[in-house]
C-alpha positions in Angstrom: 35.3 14.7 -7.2 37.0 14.2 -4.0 34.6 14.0 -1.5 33.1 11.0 -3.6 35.6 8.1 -3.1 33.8 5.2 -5.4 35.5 4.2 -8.2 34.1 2.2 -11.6 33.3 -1.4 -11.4 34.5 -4.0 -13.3 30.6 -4.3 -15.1 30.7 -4.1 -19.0 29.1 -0.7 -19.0 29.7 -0.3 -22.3 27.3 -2.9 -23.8 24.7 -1.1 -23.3 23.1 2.4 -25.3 21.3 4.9 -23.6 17.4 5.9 -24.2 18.9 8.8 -26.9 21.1 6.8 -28.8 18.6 4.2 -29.4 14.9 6.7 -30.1 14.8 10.2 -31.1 12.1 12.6 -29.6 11.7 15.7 -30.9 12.2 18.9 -29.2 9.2 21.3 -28.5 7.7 23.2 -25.8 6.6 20.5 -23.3 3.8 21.7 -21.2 3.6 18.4 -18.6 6.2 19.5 -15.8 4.2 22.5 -15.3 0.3 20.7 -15.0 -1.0 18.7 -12.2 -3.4 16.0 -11.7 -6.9 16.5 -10.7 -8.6 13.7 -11.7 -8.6 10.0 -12.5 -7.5 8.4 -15.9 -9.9 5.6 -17.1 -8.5 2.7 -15.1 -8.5 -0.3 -17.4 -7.0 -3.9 -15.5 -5.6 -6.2 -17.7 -4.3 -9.1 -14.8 -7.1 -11.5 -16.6 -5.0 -11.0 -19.9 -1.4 -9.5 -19.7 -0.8 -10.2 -16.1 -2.1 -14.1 -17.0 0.6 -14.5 -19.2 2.7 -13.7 -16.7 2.0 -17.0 -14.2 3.4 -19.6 -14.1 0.0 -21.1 -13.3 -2.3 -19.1 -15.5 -5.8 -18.8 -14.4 -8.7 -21.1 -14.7 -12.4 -19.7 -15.7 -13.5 -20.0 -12.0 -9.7 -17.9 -10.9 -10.6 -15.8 -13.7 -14.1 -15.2 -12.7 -13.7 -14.5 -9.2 -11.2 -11.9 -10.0 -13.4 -10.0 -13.1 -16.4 -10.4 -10.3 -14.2 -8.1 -8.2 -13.1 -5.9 -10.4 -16.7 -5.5 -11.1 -17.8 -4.3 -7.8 -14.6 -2.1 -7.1 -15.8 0.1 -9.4 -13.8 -0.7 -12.9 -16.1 0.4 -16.1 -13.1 -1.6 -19.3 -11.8 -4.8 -18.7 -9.4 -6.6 -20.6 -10.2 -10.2 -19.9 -8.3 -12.5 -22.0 -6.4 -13.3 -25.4 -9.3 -16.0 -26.7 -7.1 -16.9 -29.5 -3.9 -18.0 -27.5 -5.5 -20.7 -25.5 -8.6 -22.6 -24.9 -8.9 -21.5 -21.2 -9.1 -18.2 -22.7 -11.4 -18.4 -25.4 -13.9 -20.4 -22.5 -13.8 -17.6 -20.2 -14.9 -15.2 -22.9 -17.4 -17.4 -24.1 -18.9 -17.6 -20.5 -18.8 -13.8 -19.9 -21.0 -13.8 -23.2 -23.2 -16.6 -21.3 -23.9 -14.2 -18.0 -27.0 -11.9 -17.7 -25.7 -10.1 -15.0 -23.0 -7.9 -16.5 -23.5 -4.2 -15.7 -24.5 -2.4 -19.0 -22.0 0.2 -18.2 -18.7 -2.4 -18.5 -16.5 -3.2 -21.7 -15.0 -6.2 -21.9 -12.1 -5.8 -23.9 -10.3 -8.9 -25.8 -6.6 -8.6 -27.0 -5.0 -10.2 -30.8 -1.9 -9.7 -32.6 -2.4 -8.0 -36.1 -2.8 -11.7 -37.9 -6.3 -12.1 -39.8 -6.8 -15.9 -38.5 -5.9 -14.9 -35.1 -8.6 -11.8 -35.4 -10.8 -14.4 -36.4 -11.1 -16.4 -33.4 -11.3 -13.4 -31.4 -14.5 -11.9 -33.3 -16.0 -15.9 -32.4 -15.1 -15.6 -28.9 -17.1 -12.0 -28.3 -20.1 -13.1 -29.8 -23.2 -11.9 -28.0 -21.3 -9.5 -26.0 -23.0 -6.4 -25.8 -20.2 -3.6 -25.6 -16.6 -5.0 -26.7 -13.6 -3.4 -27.1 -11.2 -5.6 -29.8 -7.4 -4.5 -28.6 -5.1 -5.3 -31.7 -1.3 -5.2 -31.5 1.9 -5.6 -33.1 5.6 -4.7 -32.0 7.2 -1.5 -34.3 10.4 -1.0 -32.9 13.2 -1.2 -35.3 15.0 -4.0 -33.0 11.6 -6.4 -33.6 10.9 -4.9 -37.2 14.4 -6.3 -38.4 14.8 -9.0 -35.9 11.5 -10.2 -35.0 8.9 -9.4 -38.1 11.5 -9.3 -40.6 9.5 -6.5 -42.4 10.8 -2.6 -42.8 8.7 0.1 -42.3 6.1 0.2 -45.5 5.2 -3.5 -44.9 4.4 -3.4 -41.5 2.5 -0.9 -42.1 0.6 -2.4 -44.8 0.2 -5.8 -42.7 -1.5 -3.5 -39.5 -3.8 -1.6 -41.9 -4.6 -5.2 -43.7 -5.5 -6.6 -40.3 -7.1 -3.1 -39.1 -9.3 -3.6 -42.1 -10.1 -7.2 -41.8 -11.1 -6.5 -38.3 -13.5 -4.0 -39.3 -15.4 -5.9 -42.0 -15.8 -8.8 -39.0 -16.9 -6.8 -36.1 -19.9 -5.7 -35.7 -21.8 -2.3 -34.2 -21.1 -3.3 -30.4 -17.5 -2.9 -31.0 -14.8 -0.4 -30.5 -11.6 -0.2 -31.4 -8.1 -0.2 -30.1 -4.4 -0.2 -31.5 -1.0 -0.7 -29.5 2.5 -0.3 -31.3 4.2 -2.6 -29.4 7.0 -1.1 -27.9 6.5 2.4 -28.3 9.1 4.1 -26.5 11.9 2.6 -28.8 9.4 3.6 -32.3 10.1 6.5 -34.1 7.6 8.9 -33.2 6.6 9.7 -36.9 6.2 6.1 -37.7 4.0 5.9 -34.5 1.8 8.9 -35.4 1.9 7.5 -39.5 0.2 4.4 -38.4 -2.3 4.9 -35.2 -3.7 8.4 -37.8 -4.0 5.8 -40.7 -6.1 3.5 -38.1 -7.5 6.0 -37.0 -8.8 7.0 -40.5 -9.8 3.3 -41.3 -12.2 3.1 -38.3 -13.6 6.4 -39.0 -13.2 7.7 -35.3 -15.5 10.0 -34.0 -16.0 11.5 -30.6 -18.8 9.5 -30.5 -17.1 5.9 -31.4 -13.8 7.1 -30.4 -10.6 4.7 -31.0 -7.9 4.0 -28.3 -4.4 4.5 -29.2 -2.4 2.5 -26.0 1.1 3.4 -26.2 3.3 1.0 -24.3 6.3 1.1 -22.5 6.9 -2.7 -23.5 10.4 -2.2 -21.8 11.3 0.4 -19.4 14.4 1.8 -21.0 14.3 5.3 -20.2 13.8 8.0 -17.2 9.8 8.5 -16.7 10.8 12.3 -17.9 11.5 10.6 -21.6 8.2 8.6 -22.0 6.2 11.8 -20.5 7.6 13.8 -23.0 6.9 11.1 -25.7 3.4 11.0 -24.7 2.7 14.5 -25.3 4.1 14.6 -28.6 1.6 12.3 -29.7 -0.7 14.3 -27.5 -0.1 17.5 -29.5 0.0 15.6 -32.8 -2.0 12.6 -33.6 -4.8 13.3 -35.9 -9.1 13.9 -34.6 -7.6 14.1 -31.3 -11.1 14.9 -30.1 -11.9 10.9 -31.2 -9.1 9.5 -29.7 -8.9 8.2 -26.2 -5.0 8.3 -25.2 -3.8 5.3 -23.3 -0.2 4.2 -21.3 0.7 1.0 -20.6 3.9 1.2 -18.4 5.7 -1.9 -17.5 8.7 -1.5 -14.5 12.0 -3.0 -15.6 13.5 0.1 -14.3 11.4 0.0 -11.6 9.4 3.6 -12.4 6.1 2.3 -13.8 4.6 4.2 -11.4 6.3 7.2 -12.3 5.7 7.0 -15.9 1.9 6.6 -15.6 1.6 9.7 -13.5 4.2 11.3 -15.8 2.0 10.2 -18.6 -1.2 11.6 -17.3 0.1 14.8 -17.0 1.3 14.7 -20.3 -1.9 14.0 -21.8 -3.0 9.9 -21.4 -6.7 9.9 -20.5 -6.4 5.9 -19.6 -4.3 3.6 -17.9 -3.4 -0.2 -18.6 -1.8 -2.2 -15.5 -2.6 -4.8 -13.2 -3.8 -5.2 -9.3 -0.5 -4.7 -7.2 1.4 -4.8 -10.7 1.7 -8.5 -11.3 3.2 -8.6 -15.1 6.1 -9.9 -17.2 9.7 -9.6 -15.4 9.2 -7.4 -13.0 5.7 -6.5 -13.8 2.6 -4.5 -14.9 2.2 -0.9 -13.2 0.1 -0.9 -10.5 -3.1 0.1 -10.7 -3.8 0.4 -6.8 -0.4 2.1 -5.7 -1.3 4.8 -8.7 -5.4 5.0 -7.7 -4.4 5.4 -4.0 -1.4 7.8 -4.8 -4.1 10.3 -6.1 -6.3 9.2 -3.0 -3.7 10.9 -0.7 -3.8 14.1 -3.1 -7.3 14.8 -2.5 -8.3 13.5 -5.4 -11.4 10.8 -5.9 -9.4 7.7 -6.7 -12.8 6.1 -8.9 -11.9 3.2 -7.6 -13.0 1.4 -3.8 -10.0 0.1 -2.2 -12.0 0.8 1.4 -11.6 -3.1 1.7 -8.1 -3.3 1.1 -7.7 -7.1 2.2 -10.4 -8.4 0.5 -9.1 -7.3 -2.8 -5.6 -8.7 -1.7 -7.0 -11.7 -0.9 -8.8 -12.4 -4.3 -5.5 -11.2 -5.9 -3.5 -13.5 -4.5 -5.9 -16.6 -4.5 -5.9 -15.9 -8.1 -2.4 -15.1 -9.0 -1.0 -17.9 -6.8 1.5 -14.9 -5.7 1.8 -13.4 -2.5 1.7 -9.6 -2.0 5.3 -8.6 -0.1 4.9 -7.3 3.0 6.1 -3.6 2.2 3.8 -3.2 -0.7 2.5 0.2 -1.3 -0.6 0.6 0.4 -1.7 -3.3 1.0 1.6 -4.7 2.5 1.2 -6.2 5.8 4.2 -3.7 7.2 3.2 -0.8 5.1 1.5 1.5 8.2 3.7 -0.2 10.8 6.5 1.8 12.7 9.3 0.0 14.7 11.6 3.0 14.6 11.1 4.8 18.3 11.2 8.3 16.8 8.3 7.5 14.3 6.4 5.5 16.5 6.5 8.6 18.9 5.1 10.7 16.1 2.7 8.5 15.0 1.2 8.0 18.3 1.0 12.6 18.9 -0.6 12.5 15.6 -3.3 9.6 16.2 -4.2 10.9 19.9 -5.3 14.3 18.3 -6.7 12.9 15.1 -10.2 13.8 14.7 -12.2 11.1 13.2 -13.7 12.0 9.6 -11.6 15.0 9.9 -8.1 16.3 8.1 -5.3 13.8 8.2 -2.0 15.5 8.9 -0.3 11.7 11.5 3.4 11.8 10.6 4.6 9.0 8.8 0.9 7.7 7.5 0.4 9.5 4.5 -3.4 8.0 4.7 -5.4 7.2 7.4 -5.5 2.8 7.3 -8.8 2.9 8.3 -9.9 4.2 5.1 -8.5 1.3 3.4 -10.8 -0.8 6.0 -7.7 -1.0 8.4 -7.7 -1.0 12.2 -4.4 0.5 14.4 -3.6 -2.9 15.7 -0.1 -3.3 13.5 0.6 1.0 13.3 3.2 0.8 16.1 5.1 -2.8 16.8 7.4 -3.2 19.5 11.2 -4.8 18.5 14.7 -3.6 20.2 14.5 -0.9 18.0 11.1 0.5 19.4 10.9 3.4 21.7 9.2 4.6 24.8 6.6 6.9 22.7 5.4 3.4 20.7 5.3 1.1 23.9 3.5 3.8 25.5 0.8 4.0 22.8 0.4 0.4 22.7 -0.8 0.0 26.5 -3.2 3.6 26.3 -4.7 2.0 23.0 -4.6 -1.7 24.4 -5.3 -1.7 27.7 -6.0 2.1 29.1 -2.9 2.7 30.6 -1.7 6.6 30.2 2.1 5.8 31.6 3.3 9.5 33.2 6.1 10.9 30.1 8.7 10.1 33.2 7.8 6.5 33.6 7.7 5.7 29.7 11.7 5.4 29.5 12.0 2.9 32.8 9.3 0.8 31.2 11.2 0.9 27.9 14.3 -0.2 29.1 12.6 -3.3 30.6 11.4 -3.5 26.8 14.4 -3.5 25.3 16.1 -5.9 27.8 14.3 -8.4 26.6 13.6 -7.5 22.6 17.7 -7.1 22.2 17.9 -10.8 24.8 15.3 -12.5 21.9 16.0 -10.6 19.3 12.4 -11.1 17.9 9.2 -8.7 18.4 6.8 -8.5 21.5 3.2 -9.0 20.7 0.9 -6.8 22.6 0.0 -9.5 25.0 3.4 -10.1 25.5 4.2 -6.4 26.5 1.5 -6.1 28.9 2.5 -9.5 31.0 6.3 -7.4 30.9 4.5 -4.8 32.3 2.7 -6.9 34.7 5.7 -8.8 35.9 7.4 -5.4 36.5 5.3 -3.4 37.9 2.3 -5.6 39.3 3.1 -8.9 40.2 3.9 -9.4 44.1 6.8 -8.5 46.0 9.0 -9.2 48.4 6.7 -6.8 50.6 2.5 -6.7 49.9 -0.2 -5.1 51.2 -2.4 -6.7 53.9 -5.2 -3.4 54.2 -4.7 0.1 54.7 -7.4 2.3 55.8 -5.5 5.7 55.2 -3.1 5.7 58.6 -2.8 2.1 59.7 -2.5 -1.5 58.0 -1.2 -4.8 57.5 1.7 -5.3 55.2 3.5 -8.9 54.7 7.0 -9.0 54.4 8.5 -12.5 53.4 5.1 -13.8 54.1 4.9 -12.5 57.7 2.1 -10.1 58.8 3.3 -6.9 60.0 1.1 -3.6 61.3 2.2 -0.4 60.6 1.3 2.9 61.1 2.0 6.3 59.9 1.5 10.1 60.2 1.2 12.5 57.0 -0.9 15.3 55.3 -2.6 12.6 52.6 -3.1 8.7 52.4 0.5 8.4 50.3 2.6 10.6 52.6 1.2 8.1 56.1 1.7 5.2 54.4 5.3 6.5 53.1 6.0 7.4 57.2 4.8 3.9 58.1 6.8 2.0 55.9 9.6 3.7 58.4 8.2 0.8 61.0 10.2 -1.8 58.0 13.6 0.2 58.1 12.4 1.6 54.5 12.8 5.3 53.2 10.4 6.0 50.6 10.1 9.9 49.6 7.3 10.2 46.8 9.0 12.4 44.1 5.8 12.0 41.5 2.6 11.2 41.4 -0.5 10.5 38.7 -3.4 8.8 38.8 -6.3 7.8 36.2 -9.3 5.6 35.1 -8.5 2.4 32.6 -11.9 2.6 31.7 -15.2 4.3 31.9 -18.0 3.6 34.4 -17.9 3.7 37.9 -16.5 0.1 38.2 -13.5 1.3 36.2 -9.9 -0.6 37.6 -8.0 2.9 38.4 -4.0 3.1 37.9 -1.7 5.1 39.6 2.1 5.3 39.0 4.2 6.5 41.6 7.9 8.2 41.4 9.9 7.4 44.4 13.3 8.0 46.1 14.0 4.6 48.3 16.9 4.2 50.4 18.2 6.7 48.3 17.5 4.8 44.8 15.3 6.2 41.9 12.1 4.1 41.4 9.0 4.2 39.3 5.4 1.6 40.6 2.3 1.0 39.1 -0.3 -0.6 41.1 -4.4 -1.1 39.8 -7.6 -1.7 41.6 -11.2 -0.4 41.8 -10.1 1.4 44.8 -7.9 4.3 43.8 -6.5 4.7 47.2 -5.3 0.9 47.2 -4.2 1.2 43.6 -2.3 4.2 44.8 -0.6 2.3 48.3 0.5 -0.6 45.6 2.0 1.9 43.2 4.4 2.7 46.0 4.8 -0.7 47.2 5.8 -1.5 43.7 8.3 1.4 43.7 9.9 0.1 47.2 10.2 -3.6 45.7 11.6 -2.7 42.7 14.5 -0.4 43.8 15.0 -3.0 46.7 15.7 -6.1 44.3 
């Protein structure tokens, strides 16, 4: 194409087969694109288990604790809190989940084991006591793992799941449910996957009542999130007493889409959800279960979950992870509601001044209000060299009460930007109202004595100097007395406000002004609005006559 000038790298390309070359799915009338989501999935966190693996660090009991605690009061009903037979640490936090008296009657506690019967067996000893368990057995059934991996064709891995499945049953007792992952789903054949979770199925006798969970993972991203939804409904349409299954995803993000395919997959049928707190996980991680909770949030649609104390469950996170959360993290990031951008901090700033609070949010820019995720507006609009006269303007109405006339905003922005592109670094808040001080407010070459509305005091270099003037309003006498100083000061603009309310509010006026034929804008405060006023125009003459 010509008006596409790239040309191929030297990368071996080649090496690599495509999703359809490596797993068939067969063709039928997909339903998904066309559906929309109107309610949350069963949320099930597995950071004390899958995303545990994952550290480098791996949890202690007390890490592990003060994370389930959490997820506890955030609202989560199944949790998947460890592999008991892959490590002691493991095993002991089961063991003193099974100790506690305080566990809502509500939760399950779900432990995960690989589909080997002495493996099973020391996870049926660590859930002893537990009142309502969930037992999450796996094995990989890809052809790459079959043949590389297990060593087993199709018949004898089947065999060995339905010998575990059954050895599982005979150890467990009422309290438990069941569930079954074939490990890397989206490379299995989607008959073998339906041949096996139907037998399990069968084995376990599922029934709506004592339904099983069939979790279909996307071990390894390897295809579009299109290709997994499409896989999911299959087995949607097709697994066996669909009425006693509960249909589950568990999306990793190599390709950077596990996001995508657990919304995909919801549509396409998946009543439940596997992933992690801001998608800690093997290589590049679990999906996240707060970027997809909140993503429904902005839809209108009950999340299930309370993220209203978005910090507090960062915290935890990262206290017990030993990770930090990046800063442009959906959601929780410490950037993720902050503008720089002039343009956006303009709108942001329209949008937030007519915001009514507790009503619709339509702000352009911040898809949710941050104050529902226990937020303030403190770090919405920041001030670099790329900031703009809308954003520095919002920042000293919110801080400090200042409504800068629309003509002033640009002459106070170009003092901003003198000195963000001189540092190159961001102004704090404090930092832009002592510019705005030292611009606008500080003393002069010339400053006022008194002035009683036609006569006064002003002090040039120092030196008192009486003056006196003629006009039709305080401003337009003390403009005609600055004449007794050799200085021509036509007011072009006027406006004039309260920082505060009460009647010992500090009042600010901003003065326009032509002087000696230069273009100048002043500020000037007091509790006396006619003083504030005089030193707005004293600020004006000062500045054009530096």
């Amino acid at each position: 194409m010509e008006w596409n000038p790239q040309r191929p790298s030297p990368m071996p390309h080649h090496r690599y087969r495509p999703a359809h070359e490596r797993v068939e799915v067969p063709v039928f009338d997909r339903q998904w694109p066309s559906r929309r989501i109107d309610r949350a999935p069963l949320w099930v966190p597995v950071d004390l288990r899958d995303g545990n693996q994952a550290l480098a660090e791996p949890m202690d009991t007390e890490r592990k604790r003060r994370m389930f605690d959490m997820m506890i009061s955030l609202g989560y009903k199944e949790i998947e809190v460890g592999y008991p037979s892959a490590s002691q640490t493991d095993f002991d936090f089961v063991r003193h989940l099974a100790g506690r008296d305080d566990l809502p009657g509500d939760v399950t506690i779900s432990v995960f084991t690989p589909a080997r019967i002495e493996l099973i067996d020391r996870t049926l000893e660590s859930i002893a006591g537990l009142p309502r368990v969930l037992v999450h057995l796996y094995t990989a059934t890809a052809p790459l793992w079959r043949n590389l991996v297990l060593g087993k064709d199709r018949g004898e891995l089947h065999r060995m799941i339905l010998g575990a499945g059954e050895h599982l049953l005979r150890g467990a007792g009422e309290q438990v449910r069941f569930e079954f992952s074939p490990e890397v789903f989206n490379l299995t054949e989607p008959d073998f996957v339906l041949e096996v979770c139907d037998s399990l199925t069968e084995l376990w006798d599922a029934c709506p009542d004592r339904p099983v969970t069939h979790n279909l993972p996307a071990t390894v991203e390897i295809a579009t999130p299109n290709v997994y939804a499409d896989q999911i409904e299959y087995l949607d349409r097709n697994l066996a007493r669909r009425d006693s299954v509960i249909l589950s995803v568990h999306p990793h993000n190599d390709r950077g889409t596990g996001v995508a395919c657990a919304e995909l997959a919801v549509l396409a049928g998946a009543q439940r959800v596997e992933g992690c707190l801001f998608g800690n996980g093997e290589r590049t991680g679990n999906v996240d279960l707060v970027t997809l909770a909140l993503n429904l949030y902005t839809q209108g649609v009950n999340p299930m979950i309370d993220f209203s104390d978005i910090d507090a469950v960062r915290e935890v996170v990262e206290y017990a992870n030993r990770l930090p959360v990046p800063q442009r993290h959906p959601y929780v990031g410490e950037l993720v509601h902050t503008a720089f951008s002039g343009t956006h901090q303009d709108a942001i700033a329209k949008g937030l001044a007519v915001a009514a609070p507790g009503g619709p949010w339509e702000v352009p820019y911040l898809p949710i209000d941050p104050a529902d995720l226990g937020r303030d507006y403190e770090a919405v609009i920041r001030i670099n060299s790329q900031s703009g006269k809308g954003g520095v303007a919002h920042l000293l109405r919110t801080h400090h009460g200042l409504d800068l006339p629309a003509g002033m905003r640009p002459d106070f922005s170009r003092e901003v930007q003198l000195v963000t592109d001189a540092t190159g670094r961001e102004l704090s808040t404090a930092e832009l109202w002592d510019l705005f001080r030292s611009v606008y407010l500080d003393p002069g070459a010339i400053t006022l004595g008194d002035w009683s509305g036609s006569a006064g005091t002003l002090l040039i270099d120092g030196v008192e100097k009486p003056v006196r003037g003629n006009g039709n309003g305080p401003l337009s006498a003390f403009a005609d007395a600055l004449r007794d100083i050799g200085v021509e000061a036509d007011i072009l603009g006027y406006a004039e406000h309260s920082t505060t309310s009460g009647p010992d509010s500090p009042a600010a006026a901003y003065v326009h002004c032509r002087v000696d034929g230069i273009s100048a804008w002043g500020a000037g405060l007091d509790t006396s609005i006619l003083t504030a006023s005089v030193r707005a125009v004293l600020s004006a003459v000062n500045r054009a006559r530096s």
